[in-house]
MMTF fields as JSON, N, C-alpha, C and O atoms, coordinates in Angstrom:
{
  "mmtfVersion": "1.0.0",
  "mmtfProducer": "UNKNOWN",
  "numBonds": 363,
  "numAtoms": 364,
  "numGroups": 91,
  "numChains": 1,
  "numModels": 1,
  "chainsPerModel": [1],
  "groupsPerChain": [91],
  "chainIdList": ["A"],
  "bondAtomList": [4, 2, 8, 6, 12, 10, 16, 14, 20, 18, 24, 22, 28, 26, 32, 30, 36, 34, 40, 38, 44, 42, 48, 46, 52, 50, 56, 54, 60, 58, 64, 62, 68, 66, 72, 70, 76, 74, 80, 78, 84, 82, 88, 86, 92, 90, 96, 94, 100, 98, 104, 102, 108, 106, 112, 110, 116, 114, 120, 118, 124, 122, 128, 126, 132, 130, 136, 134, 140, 138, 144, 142, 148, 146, 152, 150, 156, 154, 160, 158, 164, 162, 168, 166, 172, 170, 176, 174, 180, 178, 184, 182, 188, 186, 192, 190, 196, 194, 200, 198, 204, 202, 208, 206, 212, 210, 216, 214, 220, 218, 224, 222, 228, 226, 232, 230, 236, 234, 240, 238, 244, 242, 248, 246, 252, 250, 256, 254, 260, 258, 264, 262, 268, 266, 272, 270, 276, 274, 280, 278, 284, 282, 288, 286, 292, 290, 296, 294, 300, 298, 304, 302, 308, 306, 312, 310, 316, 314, 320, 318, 324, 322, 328, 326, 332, 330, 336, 334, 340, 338, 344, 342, 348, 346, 352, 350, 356, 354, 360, 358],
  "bondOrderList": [1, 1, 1, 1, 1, 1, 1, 1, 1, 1, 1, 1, 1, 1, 1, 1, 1, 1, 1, 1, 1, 1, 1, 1, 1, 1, 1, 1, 1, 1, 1, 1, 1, 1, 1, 1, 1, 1, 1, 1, 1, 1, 1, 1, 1, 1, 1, 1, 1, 1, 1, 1, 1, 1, 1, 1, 1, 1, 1, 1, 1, 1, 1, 1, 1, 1, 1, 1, 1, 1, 1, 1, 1, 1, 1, 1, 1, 1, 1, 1, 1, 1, 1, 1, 1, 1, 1, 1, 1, 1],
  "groupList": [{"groupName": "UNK", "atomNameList": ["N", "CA", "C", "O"], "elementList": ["N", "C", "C", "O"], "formalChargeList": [0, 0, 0, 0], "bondAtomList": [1, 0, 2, 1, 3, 2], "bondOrderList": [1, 1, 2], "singleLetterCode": "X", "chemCompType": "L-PEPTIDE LINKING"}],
  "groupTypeList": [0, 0, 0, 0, 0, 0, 0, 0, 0, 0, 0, 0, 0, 0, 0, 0, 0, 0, 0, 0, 0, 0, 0, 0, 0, 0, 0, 0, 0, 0, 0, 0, 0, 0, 0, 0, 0, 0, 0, 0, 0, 0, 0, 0, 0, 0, 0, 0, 0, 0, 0, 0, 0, 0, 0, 0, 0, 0, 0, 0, 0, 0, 0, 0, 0, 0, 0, 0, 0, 0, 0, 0, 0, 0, 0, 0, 0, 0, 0, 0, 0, 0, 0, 0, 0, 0, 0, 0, 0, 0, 0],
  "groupIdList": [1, 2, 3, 4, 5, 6, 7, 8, 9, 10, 11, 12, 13, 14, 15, 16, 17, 18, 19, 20, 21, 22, 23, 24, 25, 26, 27, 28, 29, 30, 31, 32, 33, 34, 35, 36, 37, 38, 39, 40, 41, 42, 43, 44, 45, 46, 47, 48, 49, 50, 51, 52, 53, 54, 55, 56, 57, 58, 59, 60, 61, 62, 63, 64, 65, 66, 67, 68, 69, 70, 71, 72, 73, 74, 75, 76, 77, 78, 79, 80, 81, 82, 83, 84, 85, 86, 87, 88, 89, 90, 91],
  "secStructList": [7, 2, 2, 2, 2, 2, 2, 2, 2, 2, 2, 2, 2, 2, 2, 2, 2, 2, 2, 2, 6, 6, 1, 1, 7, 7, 7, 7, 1, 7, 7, 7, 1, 1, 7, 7, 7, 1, 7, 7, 7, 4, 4, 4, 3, 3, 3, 3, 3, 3, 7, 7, 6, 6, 1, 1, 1, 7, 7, 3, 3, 3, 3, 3, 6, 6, 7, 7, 3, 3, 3, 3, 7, 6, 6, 1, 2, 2, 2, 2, 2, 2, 2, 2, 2, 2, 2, 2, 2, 2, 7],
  "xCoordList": [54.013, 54.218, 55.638, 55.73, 56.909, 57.814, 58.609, 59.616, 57.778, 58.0, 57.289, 57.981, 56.645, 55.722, 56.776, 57.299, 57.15, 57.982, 59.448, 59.795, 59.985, 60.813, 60.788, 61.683, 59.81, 59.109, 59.054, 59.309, 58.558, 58.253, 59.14, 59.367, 60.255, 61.815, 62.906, 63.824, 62.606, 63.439, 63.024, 63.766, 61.431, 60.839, 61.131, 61.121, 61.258, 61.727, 63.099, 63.368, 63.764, 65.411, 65.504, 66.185, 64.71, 64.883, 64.477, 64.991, 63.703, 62.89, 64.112, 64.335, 64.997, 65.786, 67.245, 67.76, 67.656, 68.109, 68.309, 69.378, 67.558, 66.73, 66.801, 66.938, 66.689, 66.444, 67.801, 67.765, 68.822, 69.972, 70.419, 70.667, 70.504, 71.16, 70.413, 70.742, 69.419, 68.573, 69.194, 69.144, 69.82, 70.181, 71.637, 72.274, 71.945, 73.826, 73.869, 74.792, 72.958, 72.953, 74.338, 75.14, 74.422, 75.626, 74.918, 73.862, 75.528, 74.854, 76.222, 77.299, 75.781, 77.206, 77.255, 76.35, 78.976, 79.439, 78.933, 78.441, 78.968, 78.395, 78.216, 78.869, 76.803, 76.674, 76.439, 76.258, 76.521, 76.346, 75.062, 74.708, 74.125, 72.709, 72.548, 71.484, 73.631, 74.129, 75.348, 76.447, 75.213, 76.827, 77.144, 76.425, 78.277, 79.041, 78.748, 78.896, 78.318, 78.249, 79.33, 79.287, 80.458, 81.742, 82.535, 82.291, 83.361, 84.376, 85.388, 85.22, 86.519, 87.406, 88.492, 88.293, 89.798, 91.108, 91.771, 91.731, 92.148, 93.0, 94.21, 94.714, 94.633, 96.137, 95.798, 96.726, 94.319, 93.671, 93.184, 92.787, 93.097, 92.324, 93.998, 95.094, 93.475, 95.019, 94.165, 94.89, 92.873, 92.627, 91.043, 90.411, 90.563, 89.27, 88.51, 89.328, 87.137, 87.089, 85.598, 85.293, 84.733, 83.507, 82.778, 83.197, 81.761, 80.524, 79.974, 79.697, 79.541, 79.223, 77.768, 76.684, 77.951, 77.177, 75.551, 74.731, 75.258, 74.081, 73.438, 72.284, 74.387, 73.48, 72.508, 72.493, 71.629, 71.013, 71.561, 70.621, 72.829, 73.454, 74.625, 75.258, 75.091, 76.679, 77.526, 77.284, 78.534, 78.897, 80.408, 80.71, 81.29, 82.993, 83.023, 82.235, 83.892, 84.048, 85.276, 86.074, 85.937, 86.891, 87.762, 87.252, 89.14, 89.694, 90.681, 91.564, 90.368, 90.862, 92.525, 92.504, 93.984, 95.129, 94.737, 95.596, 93.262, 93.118, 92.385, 92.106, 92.27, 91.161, 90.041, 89.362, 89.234, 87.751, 87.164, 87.711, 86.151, 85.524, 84.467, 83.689, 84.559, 83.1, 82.506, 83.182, 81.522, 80.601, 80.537, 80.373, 80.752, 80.707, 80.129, 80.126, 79.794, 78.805, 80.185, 81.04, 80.378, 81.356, 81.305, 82.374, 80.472, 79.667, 80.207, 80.491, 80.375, 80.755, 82.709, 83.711, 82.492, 83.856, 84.973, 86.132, 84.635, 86.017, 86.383, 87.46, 85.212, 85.353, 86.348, 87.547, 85.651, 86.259, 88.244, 88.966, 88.688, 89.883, 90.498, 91.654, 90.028, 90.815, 91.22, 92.33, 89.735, 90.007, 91.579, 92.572, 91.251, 92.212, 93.778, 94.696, 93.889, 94.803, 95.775, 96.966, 94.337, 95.119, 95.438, 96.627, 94.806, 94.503, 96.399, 97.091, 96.933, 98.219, 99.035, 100.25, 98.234, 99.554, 100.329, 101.549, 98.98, 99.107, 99.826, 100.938, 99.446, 100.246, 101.449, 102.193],
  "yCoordList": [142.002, 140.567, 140.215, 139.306, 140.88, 140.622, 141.026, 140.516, 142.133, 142.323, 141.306, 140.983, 140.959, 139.587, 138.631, 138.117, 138.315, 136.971, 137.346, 136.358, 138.18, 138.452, 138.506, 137.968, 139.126, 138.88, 137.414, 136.824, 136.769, 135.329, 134.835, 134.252, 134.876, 134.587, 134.779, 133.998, 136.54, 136.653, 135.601, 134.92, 135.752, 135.11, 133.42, 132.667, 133.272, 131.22, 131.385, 131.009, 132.108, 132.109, 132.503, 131.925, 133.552, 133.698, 132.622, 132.618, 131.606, 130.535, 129.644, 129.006, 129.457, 128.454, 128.766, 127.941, 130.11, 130.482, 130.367, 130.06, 130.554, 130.462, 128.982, 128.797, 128.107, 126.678, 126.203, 125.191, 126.104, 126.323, 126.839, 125.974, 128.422, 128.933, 128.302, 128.674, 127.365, 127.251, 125.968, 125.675, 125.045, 123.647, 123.979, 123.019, 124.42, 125.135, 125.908, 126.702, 125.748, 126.395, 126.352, 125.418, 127.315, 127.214, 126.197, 126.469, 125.295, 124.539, 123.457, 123.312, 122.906, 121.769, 120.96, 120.547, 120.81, 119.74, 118.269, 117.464, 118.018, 116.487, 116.6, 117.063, 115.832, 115.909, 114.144, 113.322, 113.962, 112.433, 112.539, 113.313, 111.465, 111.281, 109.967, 109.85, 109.025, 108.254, 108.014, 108.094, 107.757, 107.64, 106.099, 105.209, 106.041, 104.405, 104.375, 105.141, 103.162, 102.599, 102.174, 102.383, 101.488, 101.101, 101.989, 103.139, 101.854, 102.774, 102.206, 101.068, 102.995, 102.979, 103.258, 103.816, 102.502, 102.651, 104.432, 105.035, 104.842, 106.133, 105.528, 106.322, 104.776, 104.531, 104.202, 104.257, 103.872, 103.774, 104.854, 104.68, 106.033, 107.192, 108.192, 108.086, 109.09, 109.675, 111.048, 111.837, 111.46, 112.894, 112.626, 111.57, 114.118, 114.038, 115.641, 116.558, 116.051, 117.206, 117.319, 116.31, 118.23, 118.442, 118.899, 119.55, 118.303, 119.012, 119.937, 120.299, 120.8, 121.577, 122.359, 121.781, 123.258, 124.007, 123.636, 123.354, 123.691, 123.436, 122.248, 121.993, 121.513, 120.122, 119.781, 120.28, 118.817, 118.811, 117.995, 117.491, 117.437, 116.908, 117.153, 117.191, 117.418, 117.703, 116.127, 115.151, 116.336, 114.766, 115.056, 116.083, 114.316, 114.289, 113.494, 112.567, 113.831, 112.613, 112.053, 112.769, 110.83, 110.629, 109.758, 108.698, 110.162, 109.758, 108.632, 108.771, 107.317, 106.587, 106.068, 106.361, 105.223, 105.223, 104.514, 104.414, 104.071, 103.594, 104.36, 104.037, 105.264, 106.682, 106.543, 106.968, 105.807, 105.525, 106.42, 106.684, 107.124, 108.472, 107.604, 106.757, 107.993, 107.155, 108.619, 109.582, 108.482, 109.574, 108.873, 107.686, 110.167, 109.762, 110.61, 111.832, 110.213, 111.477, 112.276, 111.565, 113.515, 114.253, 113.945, 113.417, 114.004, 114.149, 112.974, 113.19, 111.337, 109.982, 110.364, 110.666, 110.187, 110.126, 109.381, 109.672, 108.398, 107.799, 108.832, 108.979, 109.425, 110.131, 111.439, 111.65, 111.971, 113.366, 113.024, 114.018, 111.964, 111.336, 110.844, 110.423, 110.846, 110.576, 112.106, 112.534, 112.806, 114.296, 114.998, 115.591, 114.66, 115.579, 115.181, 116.0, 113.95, 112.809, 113.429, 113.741, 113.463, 114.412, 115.495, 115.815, 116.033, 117.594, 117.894, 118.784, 117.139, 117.281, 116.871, 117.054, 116.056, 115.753, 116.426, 116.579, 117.02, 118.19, 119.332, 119.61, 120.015, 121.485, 121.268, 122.202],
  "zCoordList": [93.993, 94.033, 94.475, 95.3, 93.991, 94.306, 95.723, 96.215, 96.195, 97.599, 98.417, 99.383, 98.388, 99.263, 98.861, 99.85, 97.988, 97.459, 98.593, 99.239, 98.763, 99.315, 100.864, 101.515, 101.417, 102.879, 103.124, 104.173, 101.612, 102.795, 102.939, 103.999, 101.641, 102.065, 102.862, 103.113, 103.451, 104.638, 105.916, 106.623, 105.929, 106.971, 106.991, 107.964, 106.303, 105.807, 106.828, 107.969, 105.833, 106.234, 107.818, 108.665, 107.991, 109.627, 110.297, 111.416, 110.089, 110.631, 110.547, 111.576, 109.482, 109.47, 110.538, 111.293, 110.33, 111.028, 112.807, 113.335, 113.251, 114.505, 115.247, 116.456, 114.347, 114.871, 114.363, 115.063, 113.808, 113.887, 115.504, 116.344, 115.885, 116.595, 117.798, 118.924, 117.647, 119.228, 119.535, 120.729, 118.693, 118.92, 118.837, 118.406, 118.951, 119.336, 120.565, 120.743, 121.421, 122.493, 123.584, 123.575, 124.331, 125.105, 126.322, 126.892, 126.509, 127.54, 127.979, 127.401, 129.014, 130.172, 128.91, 128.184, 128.827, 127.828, 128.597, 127.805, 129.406, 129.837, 131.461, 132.396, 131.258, 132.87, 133.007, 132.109, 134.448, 135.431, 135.924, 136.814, 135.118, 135.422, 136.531, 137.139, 136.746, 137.879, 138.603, 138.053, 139.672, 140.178, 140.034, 139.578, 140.492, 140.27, 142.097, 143.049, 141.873, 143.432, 144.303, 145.516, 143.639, 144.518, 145.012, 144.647, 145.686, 145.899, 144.935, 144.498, 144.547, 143.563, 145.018, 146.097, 144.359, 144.986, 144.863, 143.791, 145.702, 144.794, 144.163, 143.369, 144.218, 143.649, 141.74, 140.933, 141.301, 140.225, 139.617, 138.465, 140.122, 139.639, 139.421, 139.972, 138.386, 137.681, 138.152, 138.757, 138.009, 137.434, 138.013, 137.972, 138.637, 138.773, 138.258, 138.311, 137.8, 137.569, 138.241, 138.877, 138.223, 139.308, 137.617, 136.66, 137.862, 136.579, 136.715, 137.858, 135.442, 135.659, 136.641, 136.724, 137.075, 137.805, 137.443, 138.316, 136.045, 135.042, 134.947, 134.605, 135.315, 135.393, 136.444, 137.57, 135.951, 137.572, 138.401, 139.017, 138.894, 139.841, 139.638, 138.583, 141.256, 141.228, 141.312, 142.023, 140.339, 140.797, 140.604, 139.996, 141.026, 140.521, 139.321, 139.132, 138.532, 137.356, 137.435, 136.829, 138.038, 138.137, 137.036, 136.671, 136.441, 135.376, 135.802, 136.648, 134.987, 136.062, 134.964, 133.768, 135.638, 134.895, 133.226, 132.35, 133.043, 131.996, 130.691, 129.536, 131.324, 130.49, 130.597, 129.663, 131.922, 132.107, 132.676, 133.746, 132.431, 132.942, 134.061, 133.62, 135.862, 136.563, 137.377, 137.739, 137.471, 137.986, 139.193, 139.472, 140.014, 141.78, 142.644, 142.494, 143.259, 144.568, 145.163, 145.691, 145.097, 145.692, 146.864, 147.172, 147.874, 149.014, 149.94, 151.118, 149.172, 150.126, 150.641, 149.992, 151.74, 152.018, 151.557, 151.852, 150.818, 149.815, 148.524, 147.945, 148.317, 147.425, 148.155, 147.979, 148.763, 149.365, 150.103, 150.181, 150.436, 150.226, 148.953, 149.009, 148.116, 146.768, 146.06, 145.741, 145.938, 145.688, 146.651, 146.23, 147.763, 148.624, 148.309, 148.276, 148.113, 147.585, 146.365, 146.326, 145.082, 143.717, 144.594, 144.586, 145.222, 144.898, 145.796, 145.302, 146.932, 147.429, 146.73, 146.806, 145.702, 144.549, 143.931, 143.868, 143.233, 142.267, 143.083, 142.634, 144.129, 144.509, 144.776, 145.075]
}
C-alpha cells in the first residue's frame, strides 16, 4: 500500500513539475505583431534593435528620445536610413 502511495506521489509531483518547466520556456522576450505606419524623423529616434530570429516577423524596434518602443518594417527605406544614421553614430 505504501509503495503505490508513493508512486502516485512521485507521479503528481512529476506532473507538477513538468508544467512549471513547460511555461518557463526559453522563447523571444517580445516580438512586433504590427508595424507603425508613418515614417518617424531620425533626429526623434535615440536607439534601434532587430527582433528576435523566433518570432514570426522580422521587424526593427525603434527607441524613440522619449522611451517609446515602435515596431517598423526593416525593409521600407526610411527605415533602412535611420538604422544606417544610428548605426554611423555609434562607430
Amino acid at each position: 500500500m505504501r509503495t503505490s502511495h508513493i508512486l502516485l506521489l512521485c507521479i503528481l509531483g512529476h506532473a507538477l513539475f513538468a508544467s512549471v518547466f513547460c511555461n518557463h520556456a526559453g522563447g523571444p522576450e517580445d516580438c512586433c505583431f504590427e508595424y507603425h505606419q508613418r515614417s518617424l524623423n531620425k533626429k526623434y529616434v535615440r536607439s534601434y534593435y532587430m527582433t528576435d530570429y523566433r518570432c514570426p516577423r522580422t521587424a526593427a524596434v525603434l527607441t524613440t528620445m522619449k522611451d517609446v518602443t515602435i515596431c517598423v518594417d526593416p525593409k521600407l527605406p526610411w527605415v533602412v536610413r535611420v538604422m544606417k544614421s544610428l548605426d554611423e553614430k555609434n562607430f
